[in-house]
C-alpha positions as CSV (number, residue, x, y, z in Angstrom):
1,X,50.6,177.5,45.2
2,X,53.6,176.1,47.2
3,X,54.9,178.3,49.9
4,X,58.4,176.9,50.4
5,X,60.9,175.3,48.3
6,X,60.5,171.4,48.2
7,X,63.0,168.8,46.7
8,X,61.6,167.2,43.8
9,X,60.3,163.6,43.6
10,X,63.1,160.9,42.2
11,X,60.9,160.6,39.5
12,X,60.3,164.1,38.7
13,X,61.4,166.5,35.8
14,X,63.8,168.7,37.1
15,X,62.9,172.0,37.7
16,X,64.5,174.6,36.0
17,X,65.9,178.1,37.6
18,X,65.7,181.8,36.5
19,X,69.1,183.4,36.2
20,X,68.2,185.4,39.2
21,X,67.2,182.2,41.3
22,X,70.0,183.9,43.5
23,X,69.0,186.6,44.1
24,X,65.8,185.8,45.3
25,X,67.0,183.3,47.7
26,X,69.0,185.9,48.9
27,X,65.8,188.6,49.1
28,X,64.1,185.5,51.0
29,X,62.0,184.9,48.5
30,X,59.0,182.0,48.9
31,X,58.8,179.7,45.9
32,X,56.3,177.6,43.7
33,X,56.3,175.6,40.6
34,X,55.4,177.1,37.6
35,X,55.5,175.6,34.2
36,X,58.3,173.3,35.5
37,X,60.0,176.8,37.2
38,X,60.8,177.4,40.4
39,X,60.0,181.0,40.6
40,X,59.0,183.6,43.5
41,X,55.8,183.1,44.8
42,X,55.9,186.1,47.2
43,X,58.9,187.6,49.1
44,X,56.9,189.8,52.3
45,X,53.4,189.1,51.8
46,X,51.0,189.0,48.5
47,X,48.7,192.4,49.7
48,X,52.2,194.4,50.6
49,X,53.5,193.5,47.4
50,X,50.0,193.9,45.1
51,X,49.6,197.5,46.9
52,X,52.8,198.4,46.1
53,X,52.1,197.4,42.3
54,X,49.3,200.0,42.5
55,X,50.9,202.8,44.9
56,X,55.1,202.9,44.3
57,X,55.9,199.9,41.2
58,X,56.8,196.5,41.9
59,X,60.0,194.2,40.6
60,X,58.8,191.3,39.1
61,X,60.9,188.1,37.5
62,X,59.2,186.8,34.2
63,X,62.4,185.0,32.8
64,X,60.6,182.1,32.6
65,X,58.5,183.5,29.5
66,X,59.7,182.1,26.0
67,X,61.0,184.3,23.5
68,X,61.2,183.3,20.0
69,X,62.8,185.3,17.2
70,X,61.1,185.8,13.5
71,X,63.8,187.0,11.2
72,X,63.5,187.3,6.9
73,X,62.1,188.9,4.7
74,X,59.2,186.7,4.9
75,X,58.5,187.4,8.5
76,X,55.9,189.6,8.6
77,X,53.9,187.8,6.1
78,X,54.7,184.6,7.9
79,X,53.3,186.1,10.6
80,X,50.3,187.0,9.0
81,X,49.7,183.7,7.9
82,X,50.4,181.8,11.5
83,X,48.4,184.6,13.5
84,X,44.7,185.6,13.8
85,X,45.9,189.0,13.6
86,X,47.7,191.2,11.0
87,X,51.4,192.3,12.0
88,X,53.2,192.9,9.0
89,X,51.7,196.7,9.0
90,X,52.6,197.5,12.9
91,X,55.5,199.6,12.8
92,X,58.8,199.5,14.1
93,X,59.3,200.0,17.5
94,X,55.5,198.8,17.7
95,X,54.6,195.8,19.9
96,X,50.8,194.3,19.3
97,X,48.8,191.9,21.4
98,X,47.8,188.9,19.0
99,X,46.7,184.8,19.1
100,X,47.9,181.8,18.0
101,X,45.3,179.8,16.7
102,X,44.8,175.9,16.3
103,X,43.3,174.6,12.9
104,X,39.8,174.3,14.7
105,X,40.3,177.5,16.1
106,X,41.0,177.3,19.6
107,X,43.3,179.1,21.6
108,X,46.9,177.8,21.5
109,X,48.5,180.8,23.1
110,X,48.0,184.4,23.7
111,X,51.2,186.4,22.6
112,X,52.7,190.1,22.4
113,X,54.6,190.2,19.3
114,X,57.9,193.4,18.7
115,X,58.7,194.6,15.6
116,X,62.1,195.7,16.2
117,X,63.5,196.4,12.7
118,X,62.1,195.8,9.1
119,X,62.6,192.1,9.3
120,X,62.9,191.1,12.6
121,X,60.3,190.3,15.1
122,X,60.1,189.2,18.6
123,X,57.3,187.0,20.0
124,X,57.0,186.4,23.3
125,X,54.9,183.7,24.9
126,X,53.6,182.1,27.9
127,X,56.0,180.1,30.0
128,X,53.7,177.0,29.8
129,X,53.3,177.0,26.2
130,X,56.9,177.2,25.2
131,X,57.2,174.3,23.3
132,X,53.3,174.3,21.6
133,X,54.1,178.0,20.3
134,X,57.6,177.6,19.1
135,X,56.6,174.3,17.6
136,X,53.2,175.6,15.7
137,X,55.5,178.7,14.6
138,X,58.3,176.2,13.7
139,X,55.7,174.2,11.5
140,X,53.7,177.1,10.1
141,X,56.9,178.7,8.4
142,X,58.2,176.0,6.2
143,X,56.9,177.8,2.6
144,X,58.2,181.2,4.2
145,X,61.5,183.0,3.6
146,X,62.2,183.0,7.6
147,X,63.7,181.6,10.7
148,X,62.3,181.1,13.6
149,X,64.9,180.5,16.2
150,X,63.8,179.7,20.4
151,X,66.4,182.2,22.4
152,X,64.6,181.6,25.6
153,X,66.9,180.1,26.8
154,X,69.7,182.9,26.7
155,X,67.0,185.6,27.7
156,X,66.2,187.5,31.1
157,X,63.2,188.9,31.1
158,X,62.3,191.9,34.2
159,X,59.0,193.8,35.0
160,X,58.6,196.7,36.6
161,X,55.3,197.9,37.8
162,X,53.6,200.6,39.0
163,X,53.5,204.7,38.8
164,X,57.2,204.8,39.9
165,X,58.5,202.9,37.1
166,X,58.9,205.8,35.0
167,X,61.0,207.5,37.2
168,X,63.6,204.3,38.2
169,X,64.3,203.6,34.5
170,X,65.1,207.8,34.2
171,X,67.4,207.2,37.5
172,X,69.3,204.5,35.4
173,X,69.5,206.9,32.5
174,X,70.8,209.8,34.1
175,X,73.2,207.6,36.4
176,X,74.3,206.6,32.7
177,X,73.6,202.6,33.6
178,X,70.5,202.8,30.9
179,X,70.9,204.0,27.3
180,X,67.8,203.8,25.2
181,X,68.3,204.3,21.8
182,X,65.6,207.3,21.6
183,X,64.4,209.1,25.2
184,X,62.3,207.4,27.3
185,X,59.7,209.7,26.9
186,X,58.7,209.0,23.0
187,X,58.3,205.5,24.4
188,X,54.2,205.3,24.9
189,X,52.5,201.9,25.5
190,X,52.7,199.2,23.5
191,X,55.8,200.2,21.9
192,X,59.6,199.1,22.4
193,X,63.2,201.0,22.5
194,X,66.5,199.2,21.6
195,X,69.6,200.1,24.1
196,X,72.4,199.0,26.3
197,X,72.3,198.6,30.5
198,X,76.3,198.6,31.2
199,X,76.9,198.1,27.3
200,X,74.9,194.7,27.1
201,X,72.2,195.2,24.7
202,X,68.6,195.5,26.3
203,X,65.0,195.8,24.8
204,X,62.6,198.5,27.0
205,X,59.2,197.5,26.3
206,X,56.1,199.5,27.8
207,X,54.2,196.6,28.2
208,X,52.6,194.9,31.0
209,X,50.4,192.4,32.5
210,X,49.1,194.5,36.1
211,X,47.1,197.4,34.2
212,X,49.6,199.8,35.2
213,X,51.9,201.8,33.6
214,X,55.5,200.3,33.7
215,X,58.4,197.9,31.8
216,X,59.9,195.1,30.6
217,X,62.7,194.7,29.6
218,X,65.2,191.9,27.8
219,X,68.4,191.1,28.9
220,X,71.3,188.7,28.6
221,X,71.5,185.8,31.6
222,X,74.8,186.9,32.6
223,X,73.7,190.5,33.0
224,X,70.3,189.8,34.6
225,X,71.1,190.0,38.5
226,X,73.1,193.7,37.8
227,X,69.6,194.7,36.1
228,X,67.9,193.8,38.9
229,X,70.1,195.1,42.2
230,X,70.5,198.5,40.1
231,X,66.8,198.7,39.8
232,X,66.4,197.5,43.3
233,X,68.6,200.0,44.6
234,X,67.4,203.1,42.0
235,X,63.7,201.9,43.3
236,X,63.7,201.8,47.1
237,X,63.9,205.5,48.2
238,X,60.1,205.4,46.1
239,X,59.0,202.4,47.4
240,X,59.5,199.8,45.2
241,X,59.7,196.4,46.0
242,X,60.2,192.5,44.6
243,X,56.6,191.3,43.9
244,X,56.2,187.4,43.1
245,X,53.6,185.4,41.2
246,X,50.8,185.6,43.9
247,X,50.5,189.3,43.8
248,X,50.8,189.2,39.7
249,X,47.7,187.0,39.9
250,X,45.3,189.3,41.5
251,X,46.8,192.2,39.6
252,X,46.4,191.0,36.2
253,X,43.0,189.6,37.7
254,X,41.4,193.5,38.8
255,X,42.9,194.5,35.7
256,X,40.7,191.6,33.9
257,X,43.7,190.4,31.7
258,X,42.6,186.9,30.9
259,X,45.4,183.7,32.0
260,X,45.9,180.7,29.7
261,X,45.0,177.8,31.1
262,X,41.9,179.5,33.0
263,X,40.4,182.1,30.8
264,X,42.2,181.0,27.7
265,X,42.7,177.5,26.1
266,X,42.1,175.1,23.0
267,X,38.6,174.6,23.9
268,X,37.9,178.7,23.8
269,X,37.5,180.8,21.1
270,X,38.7,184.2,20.2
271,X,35.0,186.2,20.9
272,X,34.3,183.9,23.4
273,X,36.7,185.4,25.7
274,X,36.3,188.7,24.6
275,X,39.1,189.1,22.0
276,X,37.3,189.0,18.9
277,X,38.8,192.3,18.0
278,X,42.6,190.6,18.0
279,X,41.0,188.7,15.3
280,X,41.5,190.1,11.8
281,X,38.9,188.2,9.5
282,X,39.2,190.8,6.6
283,X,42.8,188.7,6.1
284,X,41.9,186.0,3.3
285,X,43.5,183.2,5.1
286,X,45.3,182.1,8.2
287,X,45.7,179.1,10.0
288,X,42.2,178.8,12.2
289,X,40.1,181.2,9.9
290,X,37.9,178.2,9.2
291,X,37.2,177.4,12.7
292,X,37.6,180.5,14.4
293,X,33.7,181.5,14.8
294,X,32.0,180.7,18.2
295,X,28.7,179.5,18.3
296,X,25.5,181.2,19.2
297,X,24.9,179.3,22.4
298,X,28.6,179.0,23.6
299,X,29.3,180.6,26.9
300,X,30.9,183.9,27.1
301,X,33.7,185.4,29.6
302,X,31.8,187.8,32.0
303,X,33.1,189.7,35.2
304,X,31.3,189.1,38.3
305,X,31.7,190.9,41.8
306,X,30.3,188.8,44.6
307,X,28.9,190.1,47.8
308,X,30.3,190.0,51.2
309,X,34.3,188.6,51.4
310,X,34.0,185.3,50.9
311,X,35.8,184.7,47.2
312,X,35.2,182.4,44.2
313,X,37.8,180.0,43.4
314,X,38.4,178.6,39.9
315,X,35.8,175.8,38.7
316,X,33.3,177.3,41.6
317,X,29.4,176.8,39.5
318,X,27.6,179.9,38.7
319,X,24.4,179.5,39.2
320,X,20.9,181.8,38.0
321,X,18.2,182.9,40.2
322,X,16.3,179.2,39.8
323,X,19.5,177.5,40.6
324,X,20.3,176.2,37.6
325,X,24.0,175.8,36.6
326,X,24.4,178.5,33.8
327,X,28.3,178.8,34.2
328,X,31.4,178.4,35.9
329,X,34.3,180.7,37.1
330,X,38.0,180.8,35.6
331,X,39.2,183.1,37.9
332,X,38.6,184.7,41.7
333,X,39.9,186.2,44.2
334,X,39.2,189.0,47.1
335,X,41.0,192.0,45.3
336,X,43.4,193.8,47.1
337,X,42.5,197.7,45.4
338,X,38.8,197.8,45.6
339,X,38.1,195.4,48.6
340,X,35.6,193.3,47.4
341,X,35.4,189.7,45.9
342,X,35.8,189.9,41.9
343,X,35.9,187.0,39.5
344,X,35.6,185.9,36.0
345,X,33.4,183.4,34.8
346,X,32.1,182.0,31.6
347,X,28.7,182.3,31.0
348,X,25.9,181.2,29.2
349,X,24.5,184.0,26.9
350,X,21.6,184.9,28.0
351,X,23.0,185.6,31.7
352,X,25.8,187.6,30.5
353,X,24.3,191.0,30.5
354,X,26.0,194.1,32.8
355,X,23.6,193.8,35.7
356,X,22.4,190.4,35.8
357,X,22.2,189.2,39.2
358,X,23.7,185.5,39.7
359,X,25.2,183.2,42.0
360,X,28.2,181.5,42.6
361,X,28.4,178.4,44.5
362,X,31.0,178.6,47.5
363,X,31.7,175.3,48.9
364,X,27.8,174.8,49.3
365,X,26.5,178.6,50.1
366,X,25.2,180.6,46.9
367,X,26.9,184.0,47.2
368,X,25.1,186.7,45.3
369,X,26.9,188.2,42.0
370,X,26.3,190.4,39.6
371,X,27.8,190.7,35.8
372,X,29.8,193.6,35.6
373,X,31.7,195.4,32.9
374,X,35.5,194.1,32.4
375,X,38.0,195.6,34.1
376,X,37.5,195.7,37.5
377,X,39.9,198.3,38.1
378,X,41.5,200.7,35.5
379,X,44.3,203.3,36.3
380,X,43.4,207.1,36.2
């Protein structure tokens, strides 16, 4: 990842900026690109800001996530139809995990999907797969009474983090700046509340990608940097702070929550990387159905914790006790919480039971591992 902000090339795409690019230049904010974003990278350092994620909450940017609107009578079938799993029974107020398949099977994009009224559904997906999800939703709802409509573009979208977040959103409320539509408390996770911050409409979502409790929550552009300074402000007395992309990383990492383009991707399939259960195969037909079944001898996504403090790095070999290449790792890194190097790998079969002792090859040394169970690190 890039440390500073760097002009583009003459040749380049030109990057595109969160509606609070501002206020994270102000906050001295380091940046990278990111699915042709320039977004925060880190603001203080990426252990100050993962610790906080895990002790106070941390403030987190994720307006470069696309946001794509199902709305018709049709949507919930449609949705049945263009995703491995069923939504049209989730209620409203509901949010549910769920994959976009391609035809073969493979893993277009991960998604959480919101059912915010009868007919109208919110699916939100990965920054880098904007355009492959809006267009394979786009595609897949043609003999469906539906629109499918890309509002990325007009949406701010905010994270907060951590065992505080609770307790800034009811500052917000009792300041009267927050207004859910039902108390905060009958929101549990996995679910979503309608309501306005300073009468622009806003969607609370308990939802999260650092396996702790906390928010996001779904804004206007124009009202975006308000959000953010009132949070900022309601959050400091308990220790909140900004957190950027590096300290998301290892946090979504301890909480093993797979990332596209490492753990995830058109070459993986659903059980492969553990998420057979968002698959529901007692639906008679979706797009991928065919194609969706891994085969017997295809690696599988494994957890690994590596001795001493040297980590694994994506694309590092993992090795058995002969030497023999039997895998490779997706993800590593030497997490912040439990103080110890942690990675995920894929694996071939037969080395991916709890307790197998491997290796991983780092930069020329093998570096004992053994499988583990997934997560590394789950909130109490």
């Amino acid at each position: 990842m890039t440390d500073a902000i760097v002009p583009p090339a003459e040749d380049a795409v030109e990057p595109r900026y969160s509606p609070l690019h501002e206020v994270h230049v102000a906050a001295g904010a380091s940046f990278t690109d990111f699915a042709g974003w320039r977004m925060p990278v880190r603001y203080s350092s990426d252990l100050q800001e993962h610790h906080a994620v895990r002790t106070a909450a941390g403030l987190f940017d994720l307006s470069h996530m696309a946001e794509i609107a199902v709305v018709g009578p049709g949507a919930g079938a449609f949705l049945d139809h263009a995703l491995a799993g069923t939504l049209s029974t989730i209620a409203v107020g509901r949010a549910k995990y769920s994959l976009l398949l391609a035809d073969k099977g493979g893993i277009i994009d991960d998604l959480v999907v919101y059912r915010l009224d009868e007919h109208d559904f919110l699916v939100v997906a990965n920054a880098g797969n904007r355009d492959a999800a809006f267009s394979a939703l786009a595609t897949r709802a043609h003999d469906f009474d539906v629109t499918v409509d890309d509002e990325s573009d007009d949406t701010a979208l905010i994270a907060i983090q951590g065992p505080e977040a609770v307790g800034v959103l009811d500052e917000l409320i009792t300041r009267d700046r927050l207004a859910p539509d039902a108390p905060l408390s009958e929101l549990r996770y996995y679910r979503v509340l309608q309501g306005t911050f300073d009468d622009a409409p806003v969607l609370i979502a308990r939802t999260g990608y650092t396996g702790e409790d906390g928010f996001e929550l779904y804004i206007d552009n124009e009202t975006a940097p308000l959000l953010w300074q009132s949070l900022a402000e309601a959050g400091a007395p308990r220790g909140v702070v900004p957190a950027g992309l590096a300290s998301r990383d290892t946090l979504r990492l301890e909480a093993g929550m797979p990332l596209y383009g490492h753990e995830l991707g058109l070459d993986t399939k659903p059980a492969q990387a553990g998420l057979g259960r968002v698959v529901d195969a007692s639906k008679a037909s979706f797009i991928g159905r065919e194609g969706v079944a891994a085969s017997d001898d295809a690696r599988v996504l494994v957890g690994l914790t590596l001795e001493g403090r040297r980590a694994a790095r994506a694309e590092y070999s993992v090795v058995d006790g002969a030497g023999a290449v039997v895998g490779v790792v997706t993800s590593g890194a030497l997490s912040p919480t439990l103080g110890h190097p942690v990675a995920m790998a894929y694996v071939e079969p037969a080395s991916s039971a709890v307790g197998t002792v491997l290796g991983v090859d780092v930069r020329g040394t093998v570096i004992p591992a053994t499988v583990v169970a997934l997560p590394f690190y789950k909130r109490s």
